[in-house]
C-alpha positions in Angstrom: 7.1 -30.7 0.9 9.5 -27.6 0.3 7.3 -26.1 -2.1 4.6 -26.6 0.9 7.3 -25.0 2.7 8.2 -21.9 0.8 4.6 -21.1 0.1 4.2 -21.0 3.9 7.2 -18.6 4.4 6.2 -16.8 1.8 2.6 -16.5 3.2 4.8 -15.5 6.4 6.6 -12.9 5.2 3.8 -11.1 3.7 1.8 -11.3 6.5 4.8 -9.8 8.7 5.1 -7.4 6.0 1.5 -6.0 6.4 1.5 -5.7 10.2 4.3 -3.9 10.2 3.0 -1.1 7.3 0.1 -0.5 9.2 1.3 -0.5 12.6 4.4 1.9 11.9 2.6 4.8 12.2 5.8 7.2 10.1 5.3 4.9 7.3 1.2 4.7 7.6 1.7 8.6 7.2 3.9 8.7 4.5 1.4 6.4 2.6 -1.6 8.3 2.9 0.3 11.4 1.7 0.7 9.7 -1.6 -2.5 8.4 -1.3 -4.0 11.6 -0.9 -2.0 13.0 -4.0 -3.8 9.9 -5.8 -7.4 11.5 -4.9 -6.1 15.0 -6.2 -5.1 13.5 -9.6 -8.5 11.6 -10.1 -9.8 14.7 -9.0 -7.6 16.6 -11.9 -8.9 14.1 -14.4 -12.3 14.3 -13.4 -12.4 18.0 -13.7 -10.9 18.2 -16.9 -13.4 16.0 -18.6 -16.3 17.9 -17.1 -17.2 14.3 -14.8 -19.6 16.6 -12.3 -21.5 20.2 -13.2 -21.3 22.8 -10.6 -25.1 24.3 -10.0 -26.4 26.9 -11.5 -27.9 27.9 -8.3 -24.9 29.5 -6.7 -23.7 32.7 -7.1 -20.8 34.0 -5.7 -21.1 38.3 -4.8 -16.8 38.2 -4.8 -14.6 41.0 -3.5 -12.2 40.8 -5.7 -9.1 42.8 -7.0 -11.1 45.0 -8.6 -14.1 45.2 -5.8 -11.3 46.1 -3.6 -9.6 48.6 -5.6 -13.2 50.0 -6.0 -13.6 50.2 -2.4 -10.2 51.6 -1.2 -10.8 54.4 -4.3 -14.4 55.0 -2.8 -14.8 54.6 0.3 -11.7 54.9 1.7 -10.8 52.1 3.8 -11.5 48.1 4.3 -13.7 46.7 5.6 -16.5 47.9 4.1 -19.1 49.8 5.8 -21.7 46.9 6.9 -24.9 49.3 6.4 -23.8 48.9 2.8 -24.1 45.1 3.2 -27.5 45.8 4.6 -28.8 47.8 1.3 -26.9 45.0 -0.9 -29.4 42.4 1.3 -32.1 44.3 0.6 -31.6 45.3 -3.2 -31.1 41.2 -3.7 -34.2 40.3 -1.4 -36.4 42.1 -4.3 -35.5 39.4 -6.6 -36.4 36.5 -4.1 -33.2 34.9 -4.2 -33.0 31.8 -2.2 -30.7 32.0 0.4 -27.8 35.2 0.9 -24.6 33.3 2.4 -21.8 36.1 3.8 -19.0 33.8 3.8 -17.4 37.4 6.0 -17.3 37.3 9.6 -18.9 40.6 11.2 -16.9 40.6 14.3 -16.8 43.3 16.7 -19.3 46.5 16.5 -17.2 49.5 15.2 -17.4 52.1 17.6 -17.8 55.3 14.8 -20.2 53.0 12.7 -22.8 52.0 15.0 -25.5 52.9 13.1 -24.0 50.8 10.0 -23.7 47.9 11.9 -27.8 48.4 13.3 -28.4 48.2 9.7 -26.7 45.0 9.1 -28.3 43.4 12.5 -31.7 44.8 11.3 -31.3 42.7 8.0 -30.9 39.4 10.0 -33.9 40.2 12.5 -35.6 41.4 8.7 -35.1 38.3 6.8 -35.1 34.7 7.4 -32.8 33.5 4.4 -29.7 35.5 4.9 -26.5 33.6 6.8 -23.6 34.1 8.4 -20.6 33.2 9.5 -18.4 32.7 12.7 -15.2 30.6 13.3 -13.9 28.3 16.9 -10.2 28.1 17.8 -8.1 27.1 20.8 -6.8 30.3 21.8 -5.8 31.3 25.2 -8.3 32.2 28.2 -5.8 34.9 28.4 -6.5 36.4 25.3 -10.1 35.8 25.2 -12.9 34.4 27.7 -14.9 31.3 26.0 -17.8 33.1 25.2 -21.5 31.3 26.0 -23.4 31.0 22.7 -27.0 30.8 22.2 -28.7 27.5 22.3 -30.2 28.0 19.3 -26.9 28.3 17.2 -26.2 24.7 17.8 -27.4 20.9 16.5 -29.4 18.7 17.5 -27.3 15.4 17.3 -27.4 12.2 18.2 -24.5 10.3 17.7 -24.1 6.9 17.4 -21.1 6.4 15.8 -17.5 5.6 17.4 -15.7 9.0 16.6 -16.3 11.3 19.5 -15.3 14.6 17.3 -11.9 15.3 19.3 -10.1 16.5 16.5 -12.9 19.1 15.7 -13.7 19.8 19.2 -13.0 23.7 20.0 -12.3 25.6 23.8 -12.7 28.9 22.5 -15.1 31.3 19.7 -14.5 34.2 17.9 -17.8 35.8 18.3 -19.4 38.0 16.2 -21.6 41.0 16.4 -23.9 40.3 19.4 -26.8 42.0 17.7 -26.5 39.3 14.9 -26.4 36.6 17.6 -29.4 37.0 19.3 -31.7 37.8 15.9 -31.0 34.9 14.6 -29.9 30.8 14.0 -28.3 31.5 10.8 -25.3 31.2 11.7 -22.6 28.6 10.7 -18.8 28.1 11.1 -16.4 28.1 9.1 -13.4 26.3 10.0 -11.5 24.2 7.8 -9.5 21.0 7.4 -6.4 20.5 6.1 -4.7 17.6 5.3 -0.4 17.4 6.3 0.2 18.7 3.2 -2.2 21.7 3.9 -4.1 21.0 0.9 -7.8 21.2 2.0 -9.7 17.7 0.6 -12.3 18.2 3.6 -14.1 19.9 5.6 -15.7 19.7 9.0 -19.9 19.1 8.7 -21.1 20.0 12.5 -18.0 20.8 15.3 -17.9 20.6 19.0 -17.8 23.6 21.5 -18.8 23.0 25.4 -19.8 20.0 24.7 -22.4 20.9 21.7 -22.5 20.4 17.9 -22.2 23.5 15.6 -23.3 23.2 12.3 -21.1 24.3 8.8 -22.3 27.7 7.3 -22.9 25.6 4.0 -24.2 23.3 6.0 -27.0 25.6 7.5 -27.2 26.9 3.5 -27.8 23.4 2.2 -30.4 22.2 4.5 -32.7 25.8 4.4 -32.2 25.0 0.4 -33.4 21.5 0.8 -36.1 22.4 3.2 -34.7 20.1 5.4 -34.9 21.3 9.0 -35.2 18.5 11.9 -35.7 18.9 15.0 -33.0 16.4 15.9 -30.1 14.9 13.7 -28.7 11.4 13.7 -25.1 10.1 12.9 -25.4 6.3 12.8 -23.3 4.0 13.7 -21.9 3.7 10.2 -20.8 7.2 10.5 -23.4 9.0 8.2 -25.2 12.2 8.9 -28.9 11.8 7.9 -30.1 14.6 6.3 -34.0 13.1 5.8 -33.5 10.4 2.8 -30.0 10.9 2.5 -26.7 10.3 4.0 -23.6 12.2 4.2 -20.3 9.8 4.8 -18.1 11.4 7.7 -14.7 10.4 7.5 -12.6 9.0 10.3 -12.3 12.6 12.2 -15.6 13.2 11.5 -15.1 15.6 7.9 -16.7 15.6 4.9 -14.6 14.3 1.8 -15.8 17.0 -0.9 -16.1 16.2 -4.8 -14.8 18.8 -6.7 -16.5 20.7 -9.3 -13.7 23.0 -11.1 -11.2 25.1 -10.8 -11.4 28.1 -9.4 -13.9 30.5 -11.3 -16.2 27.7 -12.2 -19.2 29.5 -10.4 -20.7 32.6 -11.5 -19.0 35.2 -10.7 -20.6 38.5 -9.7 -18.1 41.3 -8.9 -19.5 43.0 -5.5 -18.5 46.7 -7.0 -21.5 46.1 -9.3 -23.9 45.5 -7.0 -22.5 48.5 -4.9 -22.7 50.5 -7.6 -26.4 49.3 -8.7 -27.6 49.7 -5.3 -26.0 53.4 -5.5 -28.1 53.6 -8.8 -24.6 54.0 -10.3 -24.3 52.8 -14.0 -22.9 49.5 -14.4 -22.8 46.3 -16.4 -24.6 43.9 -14.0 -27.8 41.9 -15.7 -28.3 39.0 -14.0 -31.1 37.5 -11.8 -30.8 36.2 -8.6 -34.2 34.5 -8.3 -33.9 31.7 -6.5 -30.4 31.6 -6.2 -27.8 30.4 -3.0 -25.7 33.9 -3.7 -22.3 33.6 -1.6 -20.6 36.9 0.0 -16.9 36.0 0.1 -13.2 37.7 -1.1 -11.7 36.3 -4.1 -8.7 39.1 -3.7 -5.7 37.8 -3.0 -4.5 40.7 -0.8 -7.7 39.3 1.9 -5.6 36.4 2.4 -9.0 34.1 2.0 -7.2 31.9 -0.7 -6.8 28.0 -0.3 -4.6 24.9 -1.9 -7.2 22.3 -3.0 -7.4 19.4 -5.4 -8.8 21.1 -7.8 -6.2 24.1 -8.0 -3.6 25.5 -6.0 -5.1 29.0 -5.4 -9.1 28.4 -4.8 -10.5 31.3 -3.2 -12.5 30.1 0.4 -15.9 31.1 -0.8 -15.7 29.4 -3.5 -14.8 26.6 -1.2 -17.9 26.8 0.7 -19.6 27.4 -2.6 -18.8 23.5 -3.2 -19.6 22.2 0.3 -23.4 23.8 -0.3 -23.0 22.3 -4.2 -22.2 19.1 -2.2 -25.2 19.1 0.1 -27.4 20.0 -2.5 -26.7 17.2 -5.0 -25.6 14.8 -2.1 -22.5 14.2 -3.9 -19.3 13.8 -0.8 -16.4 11.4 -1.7 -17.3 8.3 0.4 -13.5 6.9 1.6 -13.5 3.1 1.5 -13.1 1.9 5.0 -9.4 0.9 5.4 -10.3 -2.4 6.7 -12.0 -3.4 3.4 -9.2 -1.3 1.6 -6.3 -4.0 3.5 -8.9 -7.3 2.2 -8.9 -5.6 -1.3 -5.2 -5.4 -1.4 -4.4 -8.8 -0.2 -6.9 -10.6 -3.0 -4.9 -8.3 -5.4 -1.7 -9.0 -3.8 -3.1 -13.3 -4.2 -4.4 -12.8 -7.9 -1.1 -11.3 -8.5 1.4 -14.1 -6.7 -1.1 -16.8 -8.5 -0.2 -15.6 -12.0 3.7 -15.3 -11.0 3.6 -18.6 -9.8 1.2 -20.2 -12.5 3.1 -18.4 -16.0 6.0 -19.4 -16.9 7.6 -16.7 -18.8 9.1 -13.6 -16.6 7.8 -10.8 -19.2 4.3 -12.5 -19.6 3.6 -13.0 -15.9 5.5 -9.1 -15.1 3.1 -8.1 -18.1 0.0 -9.6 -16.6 0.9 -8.3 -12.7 1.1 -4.7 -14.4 -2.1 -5.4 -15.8 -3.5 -6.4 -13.3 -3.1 -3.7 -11.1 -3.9 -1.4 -14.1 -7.2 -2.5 -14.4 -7.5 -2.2 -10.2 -6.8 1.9 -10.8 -9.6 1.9 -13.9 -11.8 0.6 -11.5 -10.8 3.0 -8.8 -11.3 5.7 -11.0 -14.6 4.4 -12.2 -15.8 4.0 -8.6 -14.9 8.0 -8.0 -16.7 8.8 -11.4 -19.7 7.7 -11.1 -20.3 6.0 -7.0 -18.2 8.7 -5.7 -16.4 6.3 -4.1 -12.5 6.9 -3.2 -10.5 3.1 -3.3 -7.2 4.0 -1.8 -4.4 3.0 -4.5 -1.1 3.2 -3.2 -1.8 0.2 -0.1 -2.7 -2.2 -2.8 0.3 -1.1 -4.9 2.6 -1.7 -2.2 0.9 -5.3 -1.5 0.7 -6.3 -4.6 4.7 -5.4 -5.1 5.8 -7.2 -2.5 3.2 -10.1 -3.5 5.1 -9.8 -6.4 8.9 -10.0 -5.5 7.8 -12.9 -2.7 6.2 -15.3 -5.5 9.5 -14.7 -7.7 11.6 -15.3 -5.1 9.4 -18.6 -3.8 9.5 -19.2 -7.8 13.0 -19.1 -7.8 13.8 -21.4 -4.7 11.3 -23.9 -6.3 12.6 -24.2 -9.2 16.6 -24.1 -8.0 15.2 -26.9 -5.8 13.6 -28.4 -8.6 17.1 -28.2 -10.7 19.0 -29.5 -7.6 16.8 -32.7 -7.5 16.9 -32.9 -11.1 20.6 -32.4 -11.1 21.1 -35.6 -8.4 19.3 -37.7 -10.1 21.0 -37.5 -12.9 24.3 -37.5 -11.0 23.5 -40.4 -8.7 22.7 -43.7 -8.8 19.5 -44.5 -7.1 20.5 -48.0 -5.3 23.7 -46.9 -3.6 23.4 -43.1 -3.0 26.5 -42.7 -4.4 27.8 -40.4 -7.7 26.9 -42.3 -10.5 29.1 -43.2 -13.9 28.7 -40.5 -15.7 30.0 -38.1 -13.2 32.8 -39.9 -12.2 34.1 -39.6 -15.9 33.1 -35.9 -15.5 35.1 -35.8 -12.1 37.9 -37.5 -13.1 38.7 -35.4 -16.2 38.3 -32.2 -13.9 40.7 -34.0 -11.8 43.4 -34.1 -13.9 43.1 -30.9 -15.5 43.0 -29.2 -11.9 46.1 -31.8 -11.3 47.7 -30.3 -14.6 46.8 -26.1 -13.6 48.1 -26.7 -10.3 50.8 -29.1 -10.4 49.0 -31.2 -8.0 48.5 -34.7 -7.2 45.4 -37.2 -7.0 44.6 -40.9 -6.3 41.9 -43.3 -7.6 40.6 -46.5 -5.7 38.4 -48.8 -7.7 36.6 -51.2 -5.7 35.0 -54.9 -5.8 33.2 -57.0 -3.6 34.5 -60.3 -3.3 32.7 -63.4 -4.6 29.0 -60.9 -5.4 27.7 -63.4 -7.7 27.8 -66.5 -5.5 26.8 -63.7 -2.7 23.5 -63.0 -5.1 23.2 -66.9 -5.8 23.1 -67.8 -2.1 21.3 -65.0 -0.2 19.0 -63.7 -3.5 19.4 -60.1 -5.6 17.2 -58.4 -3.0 20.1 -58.9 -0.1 22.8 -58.5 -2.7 21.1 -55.0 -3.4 21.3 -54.5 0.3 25.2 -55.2 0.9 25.6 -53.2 -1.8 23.9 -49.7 -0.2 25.8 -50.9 3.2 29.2 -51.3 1.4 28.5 -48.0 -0.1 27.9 -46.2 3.3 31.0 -47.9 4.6 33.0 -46.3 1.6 31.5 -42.5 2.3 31.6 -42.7 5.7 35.7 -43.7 5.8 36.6 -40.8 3.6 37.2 -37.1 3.7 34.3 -35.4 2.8 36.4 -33.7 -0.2 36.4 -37.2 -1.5 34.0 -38.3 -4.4 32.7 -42.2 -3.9 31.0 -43.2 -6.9 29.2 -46.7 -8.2 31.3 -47.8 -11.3 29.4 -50.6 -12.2 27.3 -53.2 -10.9 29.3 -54.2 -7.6 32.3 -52.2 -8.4 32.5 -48.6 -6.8 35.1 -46.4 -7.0 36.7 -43.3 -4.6 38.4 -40.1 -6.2 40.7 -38.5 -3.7 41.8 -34.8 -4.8 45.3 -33.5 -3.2 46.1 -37.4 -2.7 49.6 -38.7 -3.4 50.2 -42.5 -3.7 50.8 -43.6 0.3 47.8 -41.5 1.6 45.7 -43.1 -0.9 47.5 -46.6 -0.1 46.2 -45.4 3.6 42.6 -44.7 2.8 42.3 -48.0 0.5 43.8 -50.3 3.2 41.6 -48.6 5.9 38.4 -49.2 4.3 39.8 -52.8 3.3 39.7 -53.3 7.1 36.1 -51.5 7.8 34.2 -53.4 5.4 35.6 -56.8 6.3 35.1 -56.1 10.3 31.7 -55.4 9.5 28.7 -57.4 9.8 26.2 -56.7 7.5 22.5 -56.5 8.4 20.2 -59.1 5.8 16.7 -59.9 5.9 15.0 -60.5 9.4 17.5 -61.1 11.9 20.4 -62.5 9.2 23.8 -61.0 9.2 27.1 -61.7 7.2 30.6 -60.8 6.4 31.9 -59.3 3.0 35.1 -58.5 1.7 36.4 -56.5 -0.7 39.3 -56.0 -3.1 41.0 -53.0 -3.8 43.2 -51.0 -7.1 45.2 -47.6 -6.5 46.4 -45.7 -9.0 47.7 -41.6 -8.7 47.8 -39.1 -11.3 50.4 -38.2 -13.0 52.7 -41.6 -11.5 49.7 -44.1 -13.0 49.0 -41.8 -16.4 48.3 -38.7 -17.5 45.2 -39.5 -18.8 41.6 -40.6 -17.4 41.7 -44.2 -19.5 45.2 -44.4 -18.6 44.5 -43.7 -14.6 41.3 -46.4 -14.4 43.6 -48.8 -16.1 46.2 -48.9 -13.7 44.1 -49.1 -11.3 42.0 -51.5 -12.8 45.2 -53.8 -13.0 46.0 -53.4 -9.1 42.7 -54.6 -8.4 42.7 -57.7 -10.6 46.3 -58.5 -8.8 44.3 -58.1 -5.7 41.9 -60.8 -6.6 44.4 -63.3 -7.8 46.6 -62.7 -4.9 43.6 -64.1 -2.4 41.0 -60.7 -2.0 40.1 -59.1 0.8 43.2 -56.5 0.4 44.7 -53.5 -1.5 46.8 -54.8 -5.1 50.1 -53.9 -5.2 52.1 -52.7 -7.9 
């Protein structure tokens, strides 16, 4: 019954335990910043043994330190002049690459380079794989009117899932050139998500302005490479964005989780001065071919400020970023975050497996060796499930379960087996007709007695007690009611004591009383009070029988009876034999 008991508490506790983690929402956010330090670090690992390949497709056309320094030294001034964008475009365009991505936003037309920005506006009108870019915020109507966008900029969706995009929903655009805007559909957004930590695990796949989706830049990049334009787009109820045959996982705010190719430099790398300088028919080093290649515009320089805090490095340049949202697309490889309901079920069954083998193994190390293990073999198989199903078991909830899984069973352990030592303990201690202390401890008592008498120049007593005429009791009424006196006697006893006192069975129908802190006339007291009880008594038999018993009585105190154990039980021994020659039923004198 108390192991049923403990188990139960124990079973309480936890479950008390795991409402409280997930409804406090501090501590749920403290988790999942350690849990999201988990995914960088299987990330890391990933990486470094080469787990996924980064396409050969992409190209990244980077501004970098030394595109920049080109520019400033040439031209004078940043941003570049967009007609040289437009002779870039169309130098590429002769090697059929296929798509150009400007991960750059053209925003306003510059009023002294009207003509450069035609050219740039003429490319989009010119060419139907080159993209763009634009970004939505929430800034002021006072700053800037909401601007209407074409229809055709935005997505098709229907959605049938639960999230209703709140946290990527936008009131206000940062337009760009309104000559690119009414050429063409090309054109994506480019905001970001960041996790507390602001290191950027996701990214948003379509966002909401006035009430309309607008699709990723990659996204509009990955689905002209697939040759996968719909009419209409679906997110199921299961919140995944089908892309024809596949199925992109949205997480709970309705980003993509992306899988991570490399640090930063793992795509090719073209420096954009080469290009300038090839389409200026300047010498220069570039040989490469661009046929049928996703080439990305973007700045690498950290002086543009474009540079991001990622899984896969702590500076990762933002085209580069986008670079691995199109990889993503193309090879339909997003992290797919296991729901946390099925994430709470997996960490209970560990948190189970875990209490069974503290509770089953004996030995502490074996069963703390087996718990580790356990849970070892949990993060292998979380790591696996990244590798190769791309799929992200959280870690850290089922470390926490399986910890206080652990420290409950030890404790339940504990109280089980000091229960289990307690029983063992009294029946070894007491004798199982009476209830009371049996033999062996009142020799143990009796010599701590007197060497607590001895330390603290203190005083105890000793009653030895008989019940009168037990064998002709037995012979007359049968053993089965003597047995019965007996454990009624013996509740007499404990019942007209202190409870400091110790009543014990000596010996068949003798029992005996140690008092501690008891001279000769308070023990005289006690002795001659229970003498009364049990003789006023009438003692319940068989059926409806009663009867009367009496008993006899020896006292003897420590150190005025002997200074020793034999020495105390033999004067009282000898008081109680006076007692039964002098009649019974009383307390033997001296």
């Amino acid at each position: 019954m108390f192991k049923k008991i403990s188990y139960a508490l124990g079973i309480a506790f936890f479950a008390v335990f795991a409402f409280l983690i997930l409804k406090n929402a501090n501590l749920s956010t403290f988790v999942d910043s350690i849990e999201n330090r988990t995914f960088d670090l299987r990330q890391s690992i990933l990486i470094n043994q080469g787990a996924k390949k980064a396409s050969n497709d992409i190209v990244i056309a980077a501004i970098d330190d030394a595109t920049y320094e080109y520019i400033l030294d040439n031209y004078g001034e940043w941003p570049l002049s967009r007609d040289i964008y437009a002779k870039i475009v169309n130098y590429l365009e002769k090697q059929n690459p296929k798509a150009i991505v400007f991960d750059l936003m053209f925003v306003k037309s510059l009023k002294s380079q009207n003509k450069a920005d035609e050219a740039l506006i003429n490319i989009f009108k010119k060419y139907n794989n080159v993209f763009t870019s634009m970004n939505f915020d929430n800034q002021s109507k006072d700053l800037r009117t909401p601007p209407d966008l074409p229809e055709k900029l935005t997505l098709n969706i229907i959605n049938n899932s639960n999230n209703d995009f709140s946290k990527l929903s936008f009131t206000n655009c940062r337009t760009i050139l309104e000559g690119i805007l009414n050429s063409t559909s090309n054109v994506g957004i480019i905001n970001v998500s960041r996790s507390d930590d602001g290191i950027l695990r996701k990214m948003p796949l379509v966002v909401k302005y006035n009430g309309e989706f607008y699709p990723q830049l990659a996204l509009k990049a990955g689905l002209y490479f697939l040759g996968e334009k719909q009419d209409t787009y679906e997110i199921t109820k299961d919140s995944e964005f089908k892309i024809g045959h596949r199925k992109i996982y949205l997480d709970d705010d309705g980003s993509v989780i992306l899988n991570w190719y490399g640090p930063a430099g793992t795509y090719t790398y073209i420096p954009l001065y080469r290009l300038i300088k090839a389409v200026n028919g300047e010498p220069t080093e570039l040989n490469f071919n661009f046929s049928d290649k996703i080439v990305y515009f973007g700045t690498t320089a950290a002086s543009l400020y474009d540079i991001k805090t990622v899984p896969a490095g702590k500076i990762y340049p933002g085209v580069e970023v986008q670079a691995t949202f199109v990889n993503n697309i193309i090879d339909n490889n997003f992290i797919k975050k296991v729901n946390r309901g099925y994430t709470i079920v997996l960490s209970i069954l560990l948190a189970l497996l875990i209490a069974s083998v503290v509770t089953r193994v004996n030995s502490a190390f074996n069963a703390s060796l087996m718990s580790v293990s356990i849970y070892l073999i949990y993060l292998l198989v979380s790591y696996y499930a990244m590798k190769y199903e791309n799929l992200w078991l959280e870690v850290v909830y089922p470390l926490i379960f399986s910890i206080v899984a652990f420290t409950c069973a030890y404790i339940i352990k504990y109280l089980i087996k000091s229960r289990d030592f307690e029983q063992q303990y009294i029946l070894a201690t007491t004798d199982g007709l009476t209830d009371l202390y049996n033999h062996r401890y009142f020799q143990e008592q009796i010599r701590m007695q007197i060497a607590q008498s001895k330390r603290y120049s203190s005083r105890f007593s000793l009653i030895i007690i008989d019940i009168d005429f037990f064998k002709k009791f037995n012979d007359t009424f049968g053993h089965q009611s003597g047995d019965t006196v007996l454990r009624q006697v013996a509740q007499t006893l404990k019942k007209n004591v202190r409870a400091t006192d110790i009543v014990c069975r000596y010996g068949g129908e003798e029992m005996s009383i140690l008092l501690p802190n008891t001279d000769k006339e308070e023990a005289l007291s006690t002795a001659r009070k229970i003498c009364e009880r049990v003789a006023s008594k009438k003692f319940r038999l068989s059926g409806d029988k009663e009867t009367h018993v009496t008993i006899s009585l020896g006292v003897a105190t420590f150190p005025l009876d002997g200074e020793t154990a034999a020495s105390i039980i033999e004067a009282a021994d000898k008081r109680l034999y006076n007692a039964k020659n002098n009649g019974r039923n009383q307390v033997g004198d001296i």
